[in-house]
C-alpha positions in Angstrom: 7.6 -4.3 -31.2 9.7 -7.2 -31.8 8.2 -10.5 -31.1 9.2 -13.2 -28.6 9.9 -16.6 -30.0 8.9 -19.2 -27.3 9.1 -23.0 -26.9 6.3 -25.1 -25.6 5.6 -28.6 -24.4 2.7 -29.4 -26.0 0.6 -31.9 -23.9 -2.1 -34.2 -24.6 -4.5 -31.7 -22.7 -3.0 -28.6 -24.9 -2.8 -29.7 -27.7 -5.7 -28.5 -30.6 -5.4 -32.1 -32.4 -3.8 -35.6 -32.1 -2.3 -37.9 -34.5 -4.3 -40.8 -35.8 -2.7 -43.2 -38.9 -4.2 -40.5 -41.9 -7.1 -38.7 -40.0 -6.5 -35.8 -37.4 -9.3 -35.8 -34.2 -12.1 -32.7 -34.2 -11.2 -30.2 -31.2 -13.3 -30.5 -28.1 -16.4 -28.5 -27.6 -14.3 -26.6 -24.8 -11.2 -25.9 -27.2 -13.4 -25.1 -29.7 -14.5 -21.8 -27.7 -10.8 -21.0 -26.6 -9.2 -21.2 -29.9 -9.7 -20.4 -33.6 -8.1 -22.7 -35.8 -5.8 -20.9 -38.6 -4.8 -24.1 -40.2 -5.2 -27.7 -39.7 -4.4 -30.8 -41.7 -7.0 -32.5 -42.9 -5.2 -35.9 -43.4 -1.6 -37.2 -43.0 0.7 -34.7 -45.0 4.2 -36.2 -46.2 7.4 -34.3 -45.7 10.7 -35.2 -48.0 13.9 -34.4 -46.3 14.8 -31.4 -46.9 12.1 -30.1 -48.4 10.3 -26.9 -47.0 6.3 -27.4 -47.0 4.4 -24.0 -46.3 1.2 -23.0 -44.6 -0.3 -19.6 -45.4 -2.5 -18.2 -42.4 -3.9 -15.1 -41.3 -4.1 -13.9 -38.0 -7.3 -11.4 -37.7 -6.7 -10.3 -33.7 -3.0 -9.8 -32.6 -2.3 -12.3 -29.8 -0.6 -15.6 -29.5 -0.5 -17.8 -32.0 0.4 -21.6 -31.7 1.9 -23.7 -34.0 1.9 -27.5 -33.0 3.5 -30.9 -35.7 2.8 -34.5 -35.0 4.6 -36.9 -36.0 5.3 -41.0 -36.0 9.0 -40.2 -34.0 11.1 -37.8 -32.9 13.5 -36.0 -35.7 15.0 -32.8 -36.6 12.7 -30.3 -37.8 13.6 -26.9 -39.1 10.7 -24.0 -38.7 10.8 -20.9 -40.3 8.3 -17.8 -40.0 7.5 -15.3 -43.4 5.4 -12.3 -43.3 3.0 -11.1 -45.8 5.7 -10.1 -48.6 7.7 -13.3 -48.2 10.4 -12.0 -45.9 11.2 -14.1 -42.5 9.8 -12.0 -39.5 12.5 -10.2 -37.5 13.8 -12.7 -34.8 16.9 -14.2 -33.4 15.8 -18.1 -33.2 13.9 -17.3 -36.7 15.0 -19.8 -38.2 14.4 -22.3 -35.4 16.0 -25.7 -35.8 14.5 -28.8 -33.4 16.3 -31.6 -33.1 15.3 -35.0 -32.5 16.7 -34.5 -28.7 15.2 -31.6 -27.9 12.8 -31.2 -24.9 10.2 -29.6 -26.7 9.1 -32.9 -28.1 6.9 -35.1 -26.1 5.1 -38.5 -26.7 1.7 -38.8 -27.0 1.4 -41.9 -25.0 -2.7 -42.9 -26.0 -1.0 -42.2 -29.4 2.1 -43.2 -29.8 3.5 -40.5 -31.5 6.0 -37.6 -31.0 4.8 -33.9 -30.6 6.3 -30.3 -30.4 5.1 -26.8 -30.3 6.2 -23.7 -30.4 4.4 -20.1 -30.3 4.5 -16.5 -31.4 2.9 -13.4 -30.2 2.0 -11.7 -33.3 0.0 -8.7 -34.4 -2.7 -9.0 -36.8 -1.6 -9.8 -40.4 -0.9 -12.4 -43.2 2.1 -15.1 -42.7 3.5 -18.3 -43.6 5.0 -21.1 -41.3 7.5 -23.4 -43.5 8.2 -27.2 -42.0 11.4 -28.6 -42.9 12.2 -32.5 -41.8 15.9 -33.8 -41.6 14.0 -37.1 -43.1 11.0 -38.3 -44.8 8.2 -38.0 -42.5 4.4 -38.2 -42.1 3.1 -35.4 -40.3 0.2 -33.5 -38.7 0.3 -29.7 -38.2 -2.5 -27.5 -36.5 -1.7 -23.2 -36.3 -4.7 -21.9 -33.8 -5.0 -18.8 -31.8 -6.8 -18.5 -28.5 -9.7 -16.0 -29.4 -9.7 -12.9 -28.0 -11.8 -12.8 -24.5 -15.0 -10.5 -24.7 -15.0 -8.2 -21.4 -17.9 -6.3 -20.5 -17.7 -2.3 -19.7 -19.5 -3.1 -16.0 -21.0 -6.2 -14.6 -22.9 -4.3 -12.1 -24.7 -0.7 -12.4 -27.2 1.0 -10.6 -29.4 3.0 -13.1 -31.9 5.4 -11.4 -35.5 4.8 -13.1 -36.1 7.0 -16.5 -32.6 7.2 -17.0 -30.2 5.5 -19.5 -26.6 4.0 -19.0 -24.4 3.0 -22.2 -22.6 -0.8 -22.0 -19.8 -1.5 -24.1 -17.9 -4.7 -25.0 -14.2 -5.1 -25.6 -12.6 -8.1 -27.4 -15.5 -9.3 -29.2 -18.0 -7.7 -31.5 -21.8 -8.3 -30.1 -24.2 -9.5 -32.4 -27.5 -9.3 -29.8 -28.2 -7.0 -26.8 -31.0 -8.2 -24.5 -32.6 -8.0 -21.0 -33.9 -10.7 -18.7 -37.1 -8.5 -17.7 -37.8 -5.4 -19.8 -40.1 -4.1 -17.6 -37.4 -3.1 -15.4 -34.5 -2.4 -17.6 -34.4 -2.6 -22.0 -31.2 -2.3 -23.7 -30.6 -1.6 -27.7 -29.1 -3.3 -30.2 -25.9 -0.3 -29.4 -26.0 -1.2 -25.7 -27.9 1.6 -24.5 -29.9 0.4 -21.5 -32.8 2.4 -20.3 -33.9 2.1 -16.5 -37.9 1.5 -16.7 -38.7 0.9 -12.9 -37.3 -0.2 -9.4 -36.3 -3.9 -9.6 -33.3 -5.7 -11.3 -32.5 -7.0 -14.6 -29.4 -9.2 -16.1 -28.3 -7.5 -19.7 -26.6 -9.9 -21.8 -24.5 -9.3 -24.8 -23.8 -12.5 -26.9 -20.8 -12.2 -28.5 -19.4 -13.3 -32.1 -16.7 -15.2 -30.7 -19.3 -17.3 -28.5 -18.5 -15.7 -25.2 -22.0 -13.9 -23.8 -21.0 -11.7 -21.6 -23.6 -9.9 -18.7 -24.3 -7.0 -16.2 -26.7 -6.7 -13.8 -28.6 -3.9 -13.7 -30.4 -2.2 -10.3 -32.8 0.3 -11.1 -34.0 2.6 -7.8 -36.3 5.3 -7.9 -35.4 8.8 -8.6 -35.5 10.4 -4.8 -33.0 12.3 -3.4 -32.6 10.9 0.3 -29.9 12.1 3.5 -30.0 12.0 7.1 -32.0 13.8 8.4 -30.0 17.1 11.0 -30.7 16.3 15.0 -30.7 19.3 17.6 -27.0 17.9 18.0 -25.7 18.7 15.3 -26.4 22.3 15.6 -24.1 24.8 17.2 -25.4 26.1 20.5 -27.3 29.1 19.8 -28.0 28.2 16.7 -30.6 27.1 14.2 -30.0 24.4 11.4 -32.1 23.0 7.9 -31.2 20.8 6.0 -33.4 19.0 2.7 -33.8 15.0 3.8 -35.4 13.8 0.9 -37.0 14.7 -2.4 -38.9 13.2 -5.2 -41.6 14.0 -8.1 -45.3 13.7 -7.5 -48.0 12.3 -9.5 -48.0 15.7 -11.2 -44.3 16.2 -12.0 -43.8 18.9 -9.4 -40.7 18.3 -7.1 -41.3 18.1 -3.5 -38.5 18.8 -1.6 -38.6 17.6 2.4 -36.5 19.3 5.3 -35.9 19.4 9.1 -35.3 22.3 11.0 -33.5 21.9 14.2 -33.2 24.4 17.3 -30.7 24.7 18.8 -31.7 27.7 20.9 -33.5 28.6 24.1 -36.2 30.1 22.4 -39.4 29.1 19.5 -37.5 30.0 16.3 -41.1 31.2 14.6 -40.2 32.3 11.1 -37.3 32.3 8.1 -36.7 34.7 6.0 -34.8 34.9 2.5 -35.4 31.4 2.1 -34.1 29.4 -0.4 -34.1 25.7 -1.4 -31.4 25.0 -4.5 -31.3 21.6 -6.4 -27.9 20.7 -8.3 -27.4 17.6 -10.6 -24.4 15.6 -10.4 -22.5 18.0 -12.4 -23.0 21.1 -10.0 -25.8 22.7 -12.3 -28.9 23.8 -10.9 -31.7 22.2 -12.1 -34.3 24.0 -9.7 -34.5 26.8 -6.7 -37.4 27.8 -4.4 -37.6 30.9 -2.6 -39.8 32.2 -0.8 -39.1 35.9 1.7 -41.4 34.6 4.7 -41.9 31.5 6.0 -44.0 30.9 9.3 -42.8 27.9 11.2 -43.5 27.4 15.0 -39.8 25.0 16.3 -40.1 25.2 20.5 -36.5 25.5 22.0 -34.3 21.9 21.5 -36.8 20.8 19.3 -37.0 19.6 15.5 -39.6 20.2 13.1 -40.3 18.6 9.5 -41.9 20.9 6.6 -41.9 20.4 3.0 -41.9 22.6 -0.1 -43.1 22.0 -3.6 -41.0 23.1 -6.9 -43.2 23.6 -9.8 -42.8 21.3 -12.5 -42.3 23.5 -15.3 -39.6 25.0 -13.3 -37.4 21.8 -13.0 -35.4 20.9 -15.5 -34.7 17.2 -15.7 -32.7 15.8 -12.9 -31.5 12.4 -11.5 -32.3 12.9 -7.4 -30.2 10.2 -6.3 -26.9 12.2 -7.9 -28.3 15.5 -6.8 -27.0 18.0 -3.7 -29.5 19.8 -2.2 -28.7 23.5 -0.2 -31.4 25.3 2.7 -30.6 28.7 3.1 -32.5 31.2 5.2 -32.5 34.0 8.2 -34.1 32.7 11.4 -36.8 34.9 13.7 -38.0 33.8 16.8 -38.4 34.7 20.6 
């Protein structure tokens, strides 16, 4: 893609240095953690008229790069842009000639010198920026490049306890994972974070380019939970069940809760052909109880709460609170 060649007005506030008699000014904590510095003169450079001065850089993250000169006054300036084998990169204003008039200079008044930038958006790769003065000048050039902005994959996520959720980070490479309480949540040095009990916990990823990015992690238990089915909500006639909550026991075995509701003018007394079936999130079943008899006493217009207990070594490991959980069964009453 062909890059844009833009002017700026550099300002006092945007600018990466300023101009003192030989010495250039260290960038600000805060610039310092917006921008990486490509080149920057160390002392007052001289520039004969006509003569082309260039500044190898490289950029390492394709983004914008700015290119800012300081100087004692305005004058014409003549700014060229090479690639890595020498050629000028593809651009209509490349060449770019400033003259001494043009609006892209400003004065530095705490200074009292003359300043002008200009920018690219570049990919990554080797260049070189050639200065050319219509007169002898002293000068000042910085080349900097804002660095790129770290984003983390989520800043919240819910994580059901003895399960794991993986973090990422874009725009920055991480060189530490941690937690701020690993009794609740740990997380690797790969961003793997691994839910340890109910409670919340920040992950943080410090980041090369000093950003530290963070998520904040909720851990709840693994238990399935739903409404639980009223009388109402059951045809006329009819007879419903439906699962309202599940979750392990001390022992590993899944206990699975349900309502039945009556919706009929008689005691529904017994199901038959029961089954209970537990899916994961994916629609896989993960365990099933079934039973052919099943003695319950529900009096007419009535509701009645029974539970039923899934072996542990016939579960297969599940998180509840992604789950869907299915009654089936034939009703017997009088």
């Amino acid at each position: 893609m062909k890059n844009k060649f833009k002017k700026i007005v550099a300002t006092v506030a945007a600018i990466a240095v300023a101009l003192t008699t030989v010495v250039v000014t260290d960038v600000t904590t805060a610039q310092a953690a917006e921008y990486d510095d490509l080149y920057m003169s160390a002392s007052a450079e001289n520039g004969a008229a006509g003569v082309e001065n260039k500044y190898n850089f490289t950029v390492n993250n394709a983004g914008k790069v700015y290119f800012q000169i300081a100087t004692t006054e305005y004058t014409g300036i003549t700014v060229t842009l090479y690639n890595s084998t020498g050629g000028k990169v593809e651009d209509a204003n490349n060449p770019l000639y400033i003259s001494s008039t043009d609006e892209v200079w400003t004065m530095d008044s705490s200074t009292g010198y003359a300043i002008n930038g200009d920018m690219w958006e570049l990919p990554a790769g080797d260049y070189t920026y050639g200065v050319k003065f219509d007169t002898d000048h002293q000068y000042l050039i910085n080349i900097y490049q804002e660095k790129p902005s770290a984003k983390i994959s989520d800043s919240k996520a819910t994580v059901t306890t003895g399960f794991t959720k993986k973090l990422s980070v874009s725009g920055s490479k991480v060189t530490k994972w941690s937690s701020s309480k690993k009794s609740v949540a740990t997380v690797d040095s790969k961003g793997k974070v691994t839910a340890k009990k109910t409670g919340k916990a920040t992950i943080s990823a410090k980041c090369e380019n000093g950003q530290t990015v963070k998520c904040v992690v909720t851990v709840k238990a693994n238990k399935y939970t739903a409404s639980k089915i009223s009388v109402g909500q059951v045809t006329y006639g009819k007879w419903g069940m439906e699962a309202y909550s599940a979750s392990f026991d001390s022992k590993g075995n899944l206990v699975v809760k349900v309502r039945i509701a009556n919706n009929t003018t008689g005691r529904l007394t017994q199901i038959r052909s029961l089954k209970v079936t537990v899916k994961n999130g994916s629609g896989k079943t993960v365990a099933k109880y079934s039973t052919s008899k099943k003695n319950i006493s529900v009096p007419a217009y009535s509701t009645k709460d029974t539970s039923f207990t899934i072996a542990k070594s016939k579960v297969k490991k599940v998180d509840l609170r992604n789950a869907t959980i299915t009654c089936s069964g034939n009703g017997y009453g009088y």
